[in-house]
PyMOL Python script that loads the backbone (N, CA, C, O; Angstrom):
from pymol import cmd

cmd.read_pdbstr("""\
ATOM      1  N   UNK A   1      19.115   4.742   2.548  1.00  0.00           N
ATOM      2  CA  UNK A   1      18.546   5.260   3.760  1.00  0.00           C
ATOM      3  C   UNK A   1      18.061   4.080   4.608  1.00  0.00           C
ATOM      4  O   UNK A   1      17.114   3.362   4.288  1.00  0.00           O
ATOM      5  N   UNK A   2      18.799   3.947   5.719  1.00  0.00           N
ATOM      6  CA  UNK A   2      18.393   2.771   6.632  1.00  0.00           C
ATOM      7  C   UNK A   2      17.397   3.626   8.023  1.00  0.00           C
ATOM      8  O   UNK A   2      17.720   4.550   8.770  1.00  0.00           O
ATOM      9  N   UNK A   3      16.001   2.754   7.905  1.00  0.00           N
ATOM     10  CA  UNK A   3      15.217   3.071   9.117  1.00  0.00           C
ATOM     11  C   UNK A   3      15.088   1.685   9.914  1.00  0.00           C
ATOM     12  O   UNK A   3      14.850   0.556   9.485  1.00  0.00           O
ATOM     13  N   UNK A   4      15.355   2.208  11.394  1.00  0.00           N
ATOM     14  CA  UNK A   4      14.992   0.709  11.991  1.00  0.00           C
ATOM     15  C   UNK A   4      13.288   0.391  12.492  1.00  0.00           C
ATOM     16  O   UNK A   4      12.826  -0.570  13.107  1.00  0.00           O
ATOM     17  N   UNK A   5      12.750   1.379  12.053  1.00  0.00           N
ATOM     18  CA  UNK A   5      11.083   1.118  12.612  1.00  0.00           C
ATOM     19  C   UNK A   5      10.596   0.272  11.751  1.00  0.00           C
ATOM     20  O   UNK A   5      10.631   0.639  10.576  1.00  0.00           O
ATOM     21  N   UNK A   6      10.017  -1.064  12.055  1.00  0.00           N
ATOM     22  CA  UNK A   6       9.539  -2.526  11.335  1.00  0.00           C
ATOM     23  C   UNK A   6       8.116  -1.211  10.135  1.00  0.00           C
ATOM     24  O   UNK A   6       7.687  -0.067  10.292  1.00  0.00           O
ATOM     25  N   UNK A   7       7.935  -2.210   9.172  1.00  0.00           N
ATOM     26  CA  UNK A   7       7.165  -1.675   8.386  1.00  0.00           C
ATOM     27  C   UNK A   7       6.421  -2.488   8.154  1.00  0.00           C
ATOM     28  O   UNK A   7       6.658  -3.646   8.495  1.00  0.00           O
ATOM     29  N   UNK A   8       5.080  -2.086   7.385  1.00  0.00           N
ATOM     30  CA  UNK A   8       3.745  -2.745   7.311  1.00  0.00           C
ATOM     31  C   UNK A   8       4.278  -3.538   6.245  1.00  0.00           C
ATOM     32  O   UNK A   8       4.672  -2.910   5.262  1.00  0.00           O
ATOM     33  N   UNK A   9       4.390  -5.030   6.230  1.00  0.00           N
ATOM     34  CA  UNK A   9       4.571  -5.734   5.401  1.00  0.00           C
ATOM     35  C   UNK A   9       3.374  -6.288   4.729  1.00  0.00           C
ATOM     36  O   UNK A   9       2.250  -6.043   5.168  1.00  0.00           O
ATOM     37  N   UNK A  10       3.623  -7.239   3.377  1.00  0.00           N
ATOM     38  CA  UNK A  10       2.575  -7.347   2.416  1.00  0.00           C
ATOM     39  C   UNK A  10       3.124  -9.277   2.484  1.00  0.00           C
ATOM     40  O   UNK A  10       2.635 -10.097   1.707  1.00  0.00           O
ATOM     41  N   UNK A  11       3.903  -9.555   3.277  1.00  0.00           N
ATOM     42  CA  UNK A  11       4.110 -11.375   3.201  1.00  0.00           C
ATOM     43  C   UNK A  11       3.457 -11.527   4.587  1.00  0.00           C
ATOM     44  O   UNK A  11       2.886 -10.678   5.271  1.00  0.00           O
ATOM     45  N   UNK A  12       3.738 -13.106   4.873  1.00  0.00           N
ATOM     46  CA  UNK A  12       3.437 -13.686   6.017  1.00  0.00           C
ATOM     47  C   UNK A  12       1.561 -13.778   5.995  1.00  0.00           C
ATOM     48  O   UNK A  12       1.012 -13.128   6.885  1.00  0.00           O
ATOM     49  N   UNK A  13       0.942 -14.302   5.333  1.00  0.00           N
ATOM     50  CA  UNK A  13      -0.548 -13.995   5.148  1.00  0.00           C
ATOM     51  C   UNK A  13      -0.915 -14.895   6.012  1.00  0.00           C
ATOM     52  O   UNK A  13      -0.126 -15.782   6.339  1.00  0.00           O
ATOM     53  N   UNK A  14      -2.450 -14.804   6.640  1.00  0.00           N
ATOM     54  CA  UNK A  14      -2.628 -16.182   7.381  1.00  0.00           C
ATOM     55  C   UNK A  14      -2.410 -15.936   9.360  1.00  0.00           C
ATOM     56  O   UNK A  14      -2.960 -16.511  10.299  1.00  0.00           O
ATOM     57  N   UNK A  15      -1.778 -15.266   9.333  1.00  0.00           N
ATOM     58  CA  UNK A  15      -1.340 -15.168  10.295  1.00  0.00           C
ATOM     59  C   UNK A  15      -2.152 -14.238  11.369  1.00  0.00           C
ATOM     60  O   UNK A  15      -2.046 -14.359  12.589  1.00  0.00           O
ATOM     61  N   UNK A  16      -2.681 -13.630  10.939  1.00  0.00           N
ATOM     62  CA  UNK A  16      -3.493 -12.261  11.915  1.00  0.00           C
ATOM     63  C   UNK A  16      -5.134 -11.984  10.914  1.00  0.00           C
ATOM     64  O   UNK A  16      -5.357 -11.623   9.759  1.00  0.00           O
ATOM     65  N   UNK A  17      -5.687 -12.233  11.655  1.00  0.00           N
ATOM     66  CA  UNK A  17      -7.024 -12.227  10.451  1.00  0.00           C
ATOM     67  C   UNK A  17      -7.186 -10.563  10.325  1.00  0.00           C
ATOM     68  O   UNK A  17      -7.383 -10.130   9.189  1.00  0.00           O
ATOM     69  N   UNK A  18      -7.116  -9.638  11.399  1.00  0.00           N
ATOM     70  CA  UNK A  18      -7.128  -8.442  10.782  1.00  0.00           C
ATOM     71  C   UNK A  18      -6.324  -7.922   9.917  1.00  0.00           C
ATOM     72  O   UNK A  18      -6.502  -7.163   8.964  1.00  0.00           O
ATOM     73  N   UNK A  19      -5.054  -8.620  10.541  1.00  0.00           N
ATOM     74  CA  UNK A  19      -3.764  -7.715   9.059  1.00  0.00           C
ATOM     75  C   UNK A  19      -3.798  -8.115   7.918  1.00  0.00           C
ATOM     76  O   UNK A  19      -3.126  -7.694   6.976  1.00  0.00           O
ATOM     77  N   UNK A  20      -4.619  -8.997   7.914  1.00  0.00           N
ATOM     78  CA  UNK A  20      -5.041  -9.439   5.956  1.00  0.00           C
ATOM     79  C   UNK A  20      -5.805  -8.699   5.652  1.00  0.00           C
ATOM     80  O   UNK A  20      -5.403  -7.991   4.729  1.00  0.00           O
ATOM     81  N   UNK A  21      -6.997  -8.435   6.055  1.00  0.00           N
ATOM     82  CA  UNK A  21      -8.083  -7.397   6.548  1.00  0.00           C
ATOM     83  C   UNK A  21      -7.321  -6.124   5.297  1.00  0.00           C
ATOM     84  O   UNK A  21      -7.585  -5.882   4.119  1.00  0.00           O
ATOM     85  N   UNK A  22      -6.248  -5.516   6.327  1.00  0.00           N
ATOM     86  CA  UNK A  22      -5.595  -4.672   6.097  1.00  0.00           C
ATOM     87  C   UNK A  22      -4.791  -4.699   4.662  1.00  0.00           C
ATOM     88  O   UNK A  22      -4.811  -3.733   3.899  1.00  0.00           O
ATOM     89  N   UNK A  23      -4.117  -5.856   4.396  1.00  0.00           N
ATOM     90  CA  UNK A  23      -3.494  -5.870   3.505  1.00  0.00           C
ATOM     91  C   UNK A  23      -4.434  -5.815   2.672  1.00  0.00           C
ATOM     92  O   UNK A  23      -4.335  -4.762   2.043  1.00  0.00           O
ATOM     93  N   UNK A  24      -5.658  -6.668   2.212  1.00  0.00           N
ATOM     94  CA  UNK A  24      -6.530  -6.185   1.380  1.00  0.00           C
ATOM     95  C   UNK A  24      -6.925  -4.948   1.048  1.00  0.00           C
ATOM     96  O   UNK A  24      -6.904  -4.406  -0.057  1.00  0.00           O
ATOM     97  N   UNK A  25      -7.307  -4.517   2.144  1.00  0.00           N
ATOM     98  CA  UNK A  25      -7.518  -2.937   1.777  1.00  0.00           C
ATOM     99  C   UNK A  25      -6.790  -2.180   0.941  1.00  0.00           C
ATOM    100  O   UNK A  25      -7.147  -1.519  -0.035  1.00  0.00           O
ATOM    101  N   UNK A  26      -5.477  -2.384   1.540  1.00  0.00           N
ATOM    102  CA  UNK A  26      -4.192  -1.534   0.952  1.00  0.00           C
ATOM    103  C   UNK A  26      -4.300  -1.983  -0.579  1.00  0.00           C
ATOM    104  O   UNK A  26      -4.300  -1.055  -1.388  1.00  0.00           O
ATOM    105  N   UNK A  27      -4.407  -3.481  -1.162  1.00  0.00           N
ATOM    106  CA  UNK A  27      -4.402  -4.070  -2.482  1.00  0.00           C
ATOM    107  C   UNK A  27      -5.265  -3.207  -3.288  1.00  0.00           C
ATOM    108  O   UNK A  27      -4.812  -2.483  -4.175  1.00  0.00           O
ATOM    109  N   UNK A  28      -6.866  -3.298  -2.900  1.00  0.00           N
ATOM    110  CA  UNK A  28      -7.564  -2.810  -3.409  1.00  0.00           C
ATOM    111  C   UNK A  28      -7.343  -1.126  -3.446  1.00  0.00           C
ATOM    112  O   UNK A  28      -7.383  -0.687  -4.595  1.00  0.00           O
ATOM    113  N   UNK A  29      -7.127  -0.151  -2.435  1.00  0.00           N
ATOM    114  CA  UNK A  29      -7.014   1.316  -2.816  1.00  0.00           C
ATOM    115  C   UNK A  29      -5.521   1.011  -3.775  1.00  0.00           C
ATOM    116  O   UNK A  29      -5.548   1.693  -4.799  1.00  0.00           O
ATOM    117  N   UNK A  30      -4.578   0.368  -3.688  1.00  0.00           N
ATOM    118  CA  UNK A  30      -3.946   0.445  -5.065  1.00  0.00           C
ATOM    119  C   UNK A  30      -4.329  -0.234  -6.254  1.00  0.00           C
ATOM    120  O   UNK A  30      -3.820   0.397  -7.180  1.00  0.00           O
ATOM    121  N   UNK A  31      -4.760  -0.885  -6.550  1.00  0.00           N
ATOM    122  CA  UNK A  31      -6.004  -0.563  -7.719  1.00  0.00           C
ATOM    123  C   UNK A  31      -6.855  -0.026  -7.762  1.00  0.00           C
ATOM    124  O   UNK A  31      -7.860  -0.657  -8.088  1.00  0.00           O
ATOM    125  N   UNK A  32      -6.922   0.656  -7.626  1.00  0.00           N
ATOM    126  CA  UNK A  32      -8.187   2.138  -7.190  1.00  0.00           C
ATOM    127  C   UNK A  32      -7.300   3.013  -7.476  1.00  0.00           C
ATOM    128  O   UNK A  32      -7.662   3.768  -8.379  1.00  0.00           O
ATOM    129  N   UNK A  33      -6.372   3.191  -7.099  1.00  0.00           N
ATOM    130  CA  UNK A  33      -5.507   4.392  -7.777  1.00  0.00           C
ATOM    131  C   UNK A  33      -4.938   4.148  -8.427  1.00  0.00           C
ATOM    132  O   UNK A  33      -4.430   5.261  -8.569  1.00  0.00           O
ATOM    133  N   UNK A  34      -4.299   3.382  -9.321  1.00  0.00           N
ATOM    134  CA  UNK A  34      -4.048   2.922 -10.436  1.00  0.00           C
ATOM    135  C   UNK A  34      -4.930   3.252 -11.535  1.00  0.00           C
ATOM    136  O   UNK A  34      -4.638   3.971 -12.490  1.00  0.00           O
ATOM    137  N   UNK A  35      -6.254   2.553 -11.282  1.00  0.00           N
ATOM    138  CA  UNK A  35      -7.808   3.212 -12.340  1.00  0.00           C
ATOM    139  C   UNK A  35      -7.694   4.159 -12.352  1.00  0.00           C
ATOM    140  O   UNK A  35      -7.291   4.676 -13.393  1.00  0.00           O
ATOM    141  N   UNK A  36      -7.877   4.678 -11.614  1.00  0.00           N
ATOM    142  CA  UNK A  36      -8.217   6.335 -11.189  1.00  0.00           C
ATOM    143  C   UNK A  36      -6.613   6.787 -12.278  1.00  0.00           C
ATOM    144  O   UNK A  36      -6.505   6.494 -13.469  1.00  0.00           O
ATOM    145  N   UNK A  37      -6.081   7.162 -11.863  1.00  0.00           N
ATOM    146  CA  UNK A  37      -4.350   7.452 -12.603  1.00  0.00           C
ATOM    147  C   UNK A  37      -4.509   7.654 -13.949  1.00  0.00           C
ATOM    148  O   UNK A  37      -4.341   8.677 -14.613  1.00  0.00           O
ATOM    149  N   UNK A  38      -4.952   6.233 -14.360  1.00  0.00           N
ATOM    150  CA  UNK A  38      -5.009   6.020 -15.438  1.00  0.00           C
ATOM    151  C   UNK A  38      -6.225   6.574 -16.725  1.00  0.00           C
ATOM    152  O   UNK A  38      -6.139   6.834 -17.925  1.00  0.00           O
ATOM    153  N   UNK A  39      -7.522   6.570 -15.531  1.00  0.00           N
ATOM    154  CA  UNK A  39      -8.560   7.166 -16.463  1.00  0.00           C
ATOM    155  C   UNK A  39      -8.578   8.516 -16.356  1.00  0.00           C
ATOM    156  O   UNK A  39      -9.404   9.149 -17.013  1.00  0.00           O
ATOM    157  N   UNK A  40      -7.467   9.315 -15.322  1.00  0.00           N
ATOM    158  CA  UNK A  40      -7.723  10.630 -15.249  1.00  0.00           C
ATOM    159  C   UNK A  40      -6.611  11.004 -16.275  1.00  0.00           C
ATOM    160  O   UNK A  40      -7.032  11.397 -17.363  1.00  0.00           O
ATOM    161  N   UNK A  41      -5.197  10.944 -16.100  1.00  0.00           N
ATOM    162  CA  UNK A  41      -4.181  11.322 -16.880  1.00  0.00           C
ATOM    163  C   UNK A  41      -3.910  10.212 -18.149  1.00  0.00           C
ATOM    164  O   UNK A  41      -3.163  10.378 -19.114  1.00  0.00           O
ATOM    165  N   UNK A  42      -4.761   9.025 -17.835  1.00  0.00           N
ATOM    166  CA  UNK A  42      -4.445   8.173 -19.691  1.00  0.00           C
ATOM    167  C   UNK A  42      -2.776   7.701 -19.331  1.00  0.00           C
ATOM    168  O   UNK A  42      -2.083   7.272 -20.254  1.00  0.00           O
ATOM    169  N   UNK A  43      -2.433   7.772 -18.483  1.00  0.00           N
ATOM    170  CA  UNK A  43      -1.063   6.761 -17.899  1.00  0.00           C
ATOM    171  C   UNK A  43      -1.186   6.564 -16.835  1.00  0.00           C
ATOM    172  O   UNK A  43      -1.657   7.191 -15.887  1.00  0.00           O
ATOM    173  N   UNK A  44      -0.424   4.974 -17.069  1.00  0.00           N
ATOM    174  CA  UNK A  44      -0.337   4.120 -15.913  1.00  0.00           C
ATOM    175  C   UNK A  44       0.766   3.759 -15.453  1.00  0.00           C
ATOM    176  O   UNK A  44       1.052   2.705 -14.884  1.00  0.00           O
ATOM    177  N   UNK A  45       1.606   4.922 -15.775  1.00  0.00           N
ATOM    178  CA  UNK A  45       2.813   4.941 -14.736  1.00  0.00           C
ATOM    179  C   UNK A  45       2.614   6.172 -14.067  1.00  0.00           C
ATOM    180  O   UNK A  45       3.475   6.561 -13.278  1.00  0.00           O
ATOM    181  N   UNK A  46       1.746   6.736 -14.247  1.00  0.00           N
ATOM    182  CA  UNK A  46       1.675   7.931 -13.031  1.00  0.00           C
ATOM    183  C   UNK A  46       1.135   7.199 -11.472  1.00  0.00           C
ATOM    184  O   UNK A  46       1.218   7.722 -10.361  1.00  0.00           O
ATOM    185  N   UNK A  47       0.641   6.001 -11.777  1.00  0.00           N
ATOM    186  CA  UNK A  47       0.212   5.208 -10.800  1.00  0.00           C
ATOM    187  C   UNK A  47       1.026   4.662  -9.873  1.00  0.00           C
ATOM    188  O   UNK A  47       0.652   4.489  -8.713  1.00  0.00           O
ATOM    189  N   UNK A  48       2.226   4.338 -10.308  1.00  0.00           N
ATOM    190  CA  UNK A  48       3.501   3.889  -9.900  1.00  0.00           C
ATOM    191  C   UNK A  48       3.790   4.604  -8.352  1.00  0.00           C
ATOM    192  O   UNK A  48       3.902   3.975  -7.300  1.00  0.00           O
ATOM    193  N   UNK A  49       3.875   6.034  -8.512  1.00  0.00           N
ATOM    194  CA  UNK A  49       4.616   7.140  -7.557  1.00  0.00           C
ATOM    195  C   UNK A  49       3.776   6.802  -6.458  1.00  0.00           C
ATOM    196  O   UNK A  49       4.205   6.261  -5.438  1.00  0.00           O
ATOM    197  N   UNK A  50       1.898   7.290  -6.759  1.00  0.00           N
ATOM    198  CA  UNK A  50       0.982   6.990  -6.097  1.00  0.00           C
ATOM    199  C   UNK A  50       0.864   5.726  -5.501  1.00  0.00           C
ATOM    200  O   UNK A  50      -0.031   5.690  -4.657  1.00  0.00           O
ATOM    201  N   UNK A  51       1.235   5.092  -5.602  1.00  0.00           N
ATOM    202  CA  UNK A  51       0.967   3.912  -4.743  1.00  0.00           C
ATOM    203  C   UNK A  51       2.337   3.431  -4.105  1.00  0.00           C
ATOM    204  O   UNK A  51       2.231   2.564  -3.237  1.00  0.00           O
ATOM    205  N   UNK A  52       2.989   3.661  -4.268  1.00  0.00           N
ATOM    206  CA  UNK A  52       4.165   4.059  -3.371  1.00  0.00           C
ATOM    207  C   UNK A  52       4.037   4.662  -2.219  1.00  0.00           C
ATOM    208  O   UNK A  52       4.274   4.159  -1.121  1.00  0.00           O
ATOM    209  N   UNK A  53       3.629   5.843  -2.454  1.00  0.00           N
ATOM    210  CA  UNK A  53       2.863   7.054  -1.571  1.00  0.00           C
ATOM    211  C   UNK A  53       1.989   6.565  -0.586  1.00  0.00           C
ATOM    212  O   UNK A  53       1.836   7.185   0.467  1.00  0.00           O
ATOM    213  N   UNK A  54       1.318   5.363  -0.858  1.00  0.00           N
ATOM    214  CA  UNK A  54       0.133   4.726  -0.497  1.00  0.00           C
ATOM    215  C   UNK A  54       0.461   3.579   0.726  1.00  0.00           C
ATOM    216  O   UNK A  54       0.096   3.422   1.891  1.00  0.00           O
ATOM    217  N   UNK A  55       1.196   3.002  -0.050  1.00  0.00           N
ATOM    218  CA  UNK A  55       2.135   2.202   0.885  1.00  0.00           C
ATOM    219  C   UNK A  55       3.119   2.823   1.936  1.00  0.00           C
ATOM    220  O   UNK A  55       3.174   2.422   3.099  1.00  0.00           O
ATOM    221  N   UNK A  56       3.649   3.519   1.587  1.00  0.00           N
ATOM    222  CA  UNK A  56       4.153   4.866   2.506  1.00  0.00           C
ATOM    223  C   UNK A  56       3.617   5.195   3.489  1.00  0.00           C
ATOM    224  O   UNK A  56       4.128   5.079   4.603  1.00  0.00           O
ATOM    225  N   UNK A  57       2.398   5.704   3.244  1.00  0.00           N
ATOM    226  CA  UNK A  57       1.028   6.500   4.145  1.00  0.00           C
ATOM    227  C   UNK A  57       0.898   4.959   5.341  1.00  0.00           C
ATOM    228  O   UNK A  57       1.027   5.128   6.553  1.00  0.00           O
ATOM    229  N   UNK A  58       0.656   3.667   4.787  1.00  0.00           N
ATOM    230  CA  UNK A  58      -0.091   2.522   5.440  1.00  0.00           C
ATOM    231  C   UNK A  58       1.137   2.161   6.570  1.00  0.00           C
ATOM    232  O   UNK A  58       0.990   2.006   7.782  1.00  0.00           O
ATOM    233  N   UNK A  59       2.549   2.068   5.678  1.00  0.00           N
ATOM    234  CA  UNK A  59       3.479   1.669   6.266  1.00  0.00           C
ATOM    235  C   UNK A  59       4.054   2.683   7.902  1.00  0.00           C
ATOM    236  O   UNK A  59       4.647   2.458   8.957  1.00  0.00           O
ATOM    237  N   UNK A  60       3.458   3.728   7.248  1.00  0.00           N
ATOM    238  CA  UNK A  60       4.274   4.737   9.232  1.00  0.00           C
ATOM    239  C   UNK A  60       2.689   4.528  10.008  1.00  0.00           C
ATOM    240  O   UNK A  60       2.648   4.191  11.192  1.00  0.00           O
ATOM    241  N   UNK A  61       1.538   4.741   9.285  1.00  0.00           N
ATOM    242  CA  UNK A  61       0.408   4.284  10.290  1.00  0.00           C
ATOM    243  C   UNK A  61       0.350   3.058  11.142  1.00  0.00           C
ATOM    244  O   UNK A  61       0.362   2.985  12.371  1.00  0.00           O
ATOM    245  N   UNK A  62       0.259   1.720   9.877  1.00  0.00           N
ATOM    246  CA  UNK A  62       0.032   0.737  10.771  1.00  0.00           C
ATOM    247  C   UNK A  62       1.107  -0.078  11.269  1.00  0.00           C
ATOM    248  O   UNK A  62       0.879  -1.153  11.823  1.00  0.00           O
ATOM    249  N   UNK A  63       2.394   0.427  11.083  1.00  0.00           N
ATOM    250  CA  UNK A  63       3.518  -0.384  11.763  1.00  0.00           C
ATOM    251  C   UNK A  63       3.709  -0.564  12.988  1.00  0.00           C
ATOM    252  O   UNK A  63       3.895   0.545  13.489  1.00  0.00           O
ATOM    253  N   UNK A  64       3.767  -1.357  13.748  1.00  0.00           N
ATOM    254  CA  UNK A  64       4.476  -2.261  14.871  1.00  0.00           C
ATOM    255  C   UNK A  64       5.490  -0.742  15.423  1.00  0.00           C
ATOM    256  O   UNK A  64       6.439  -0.124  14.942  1.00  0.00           O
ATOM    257  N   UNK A  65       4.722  -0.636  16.565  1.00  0.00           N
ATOM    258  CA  UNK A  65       6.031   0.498  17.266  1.00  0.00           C
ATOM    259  C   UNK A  65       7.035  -0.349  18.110  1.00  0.00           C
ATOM    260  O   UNK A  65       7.986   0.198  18.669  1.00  0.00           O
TER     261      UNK A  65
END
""", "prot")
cmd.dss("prot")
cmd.show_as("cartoon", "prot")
cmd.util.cbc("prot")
cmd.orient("prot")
């Protein structure tokens, strides 16, 4: 599946002091849901989907129109 809308990327650091800002954020709620995943269902590949999902959610919000 090819989309041409740019996506919230996780390289290029350094560059925008808020979009690190951002990328942090995103780091930390995926370890946060990862914990969470893991101490609720006792696996940590249910974490996997979820943070996918997560990145998903960040990637159509904060992307570059």
């Amino acid at each position: 599946m090819v989309i041409k809308r740019k996506f919230f990327t996780l390289k290029e650091w350094g560059d925008d002091s808020v979009l690190d800002k951002t990328r942090m954020m995103f780091i930390a709620l995926s370890v946060l849901v990862a914990a969470g995943a893991f101490i609720a269902w006792q696996n940590v590949f249910a974490a996997a989907p979820l943070c996918v999902l997560l990145y998903s959610c960040f990637a159509f919000v904060l992307a570059p129109k």
